[in-house]
C-alpha positions as CSV (number, residue, x, y, z in Angstrom):
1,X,10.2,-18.1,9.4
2,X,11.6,-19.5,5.9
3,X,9.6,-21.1,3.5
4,X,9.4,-24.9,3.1
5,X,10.2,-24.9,-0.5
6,X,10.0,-28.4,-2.8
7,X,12.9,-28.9,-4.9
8,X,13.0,-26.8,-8.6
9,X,11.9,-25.8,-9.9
10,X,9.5,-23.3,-8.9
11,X,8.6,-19.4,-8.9
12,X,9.1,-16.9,-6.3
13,X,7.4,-13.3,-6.5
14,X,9.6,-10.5,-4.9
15,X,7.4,-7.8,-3.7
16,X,9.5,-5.0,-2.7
17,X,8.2,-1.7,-1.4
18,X,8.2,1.6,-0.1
19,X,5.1,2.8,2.6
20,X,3.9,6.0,2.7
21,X,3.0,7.2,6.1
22,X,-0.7,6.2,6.0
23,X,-0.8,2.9,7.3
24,X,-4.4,2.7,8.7
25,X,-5.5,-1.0,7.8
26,X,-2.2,-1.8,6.1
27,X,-1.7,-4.9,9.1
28,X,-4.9,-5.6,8.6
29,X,-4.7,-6.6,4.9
30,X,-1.4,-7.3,4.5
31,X,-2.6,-10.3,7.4
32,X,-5.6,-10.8,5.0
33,X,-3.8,-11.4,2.0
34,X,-1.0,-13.8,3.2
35,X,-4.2,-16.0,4.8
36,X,-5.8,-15.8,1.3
37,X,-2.7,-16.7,-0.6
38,X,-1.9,-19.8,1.8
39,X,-5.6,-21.2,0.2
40,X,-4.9,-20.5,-3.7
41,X,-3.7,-23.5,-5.9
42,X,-0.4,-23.8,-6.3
43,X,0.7,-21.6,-3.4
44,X,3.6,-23.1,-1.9
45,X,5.0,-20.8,1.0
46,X,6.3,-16.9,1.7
47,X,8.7,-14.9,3.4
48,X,8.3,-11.5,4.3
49,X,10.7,-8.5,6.3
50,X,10.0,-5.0,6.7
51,X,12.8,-2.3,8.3
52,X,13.5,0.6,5.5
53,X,12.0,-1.1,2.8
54,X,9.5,-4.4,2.7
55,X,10.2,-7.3,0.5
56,X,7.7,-10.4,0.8
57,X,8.5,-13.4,-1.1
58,X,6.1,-16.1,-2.3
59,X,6.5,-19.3,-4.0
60,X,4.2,-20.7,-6.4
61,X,4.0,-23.9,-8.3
62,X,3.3,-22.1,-11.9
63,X,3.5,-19.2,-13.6
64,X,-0.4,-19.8,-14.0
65,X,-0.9,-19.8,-9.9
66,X,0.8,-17.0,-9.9
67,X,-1.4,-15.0,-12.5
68,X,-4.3,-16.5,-11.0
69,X,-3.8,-14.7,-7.7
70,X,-3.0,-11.6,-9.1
71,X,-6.6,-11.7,-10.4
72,X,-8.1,-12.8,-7.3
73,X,-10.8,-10.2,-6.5
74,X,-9.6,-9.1,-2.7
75,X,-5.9,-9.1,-3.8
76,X,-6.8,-6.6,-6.6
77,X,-8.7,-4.4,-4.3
78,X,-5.6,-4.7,-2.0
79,X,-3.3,-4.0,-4.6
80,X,-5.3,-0.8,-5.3
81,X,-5.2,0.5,-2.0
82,X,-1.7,0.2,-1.8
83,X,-1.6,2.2,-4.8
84,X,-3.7,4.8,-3.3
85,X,-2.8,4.3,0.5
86,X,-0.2,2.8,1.4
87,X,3.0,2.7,-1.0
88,X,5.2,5.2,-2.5
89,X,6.9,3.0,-4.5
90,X,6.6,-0.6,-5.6
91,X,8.2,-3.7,-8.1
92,X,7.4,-7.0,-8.5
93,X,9.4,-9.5,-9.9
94,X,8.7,-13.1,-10.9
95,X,11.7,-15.6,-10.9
96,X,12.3,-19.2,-11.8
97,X,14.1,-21.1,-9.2
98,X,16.1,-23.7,-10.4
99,X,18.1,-24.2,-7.9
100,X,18.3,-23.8,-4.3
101,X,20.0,-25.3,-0.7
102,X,20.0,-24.5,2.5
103,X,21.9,-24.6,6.0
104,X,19.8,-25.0,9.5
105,X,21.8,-25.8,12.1
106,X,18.3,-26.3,14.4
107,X,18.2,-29.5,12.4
């Protein structure tokens, strides 16, 4: 599903990333974290696809939700079991949208 997004702007966080085979409780957490974010201030919505490589997009309010969640206590232990478990390889990156449109034909 895509994101309800307000108008700019407002910040999207690209996660993209490479799993390793171990994946034991990966669903599990990954589940856990999207449920968690959706209750943080400023969260807004998020996207996420997985075939070679997964990239997960959230949308926050402010750069200050955003740094906020990255200091959340469960998303710091997740984010250290993905660096132990579950990815190979990893990047974030934080962008400003300031501007965006969109086409739905279900509409």
């Amino acid at each position: 599903m895509i994101a309800s997004t307000p108008d700019p702007p407002y910040y999207a966080v690209i996660f993209s990333s490479l799993k390793e085979d171990d994946s034991v409780g990966y669903a599990e957490m990954a589940q856990r974290m999207v449920h968690l974010a959706t209750q943080q201030p400023g969260f807004i919505g998020v996207e996420s696809a997985r075939q070679d490589i997964g990239i997960t997009v959230s949308y926050w309010k402010d750069r200050k939700s955003i740094r906020q969640w990255k200091q959340h206590i469960d998303h710091q232990l997740a984010q250290k079991l993905g660096r132990e478990r579950w990815y190979s390889h990893y990047k974030t990156r934080i962008c400003k949208v300031e501007f965006d449109y969109e086409f739905n034909r279900l509409l």
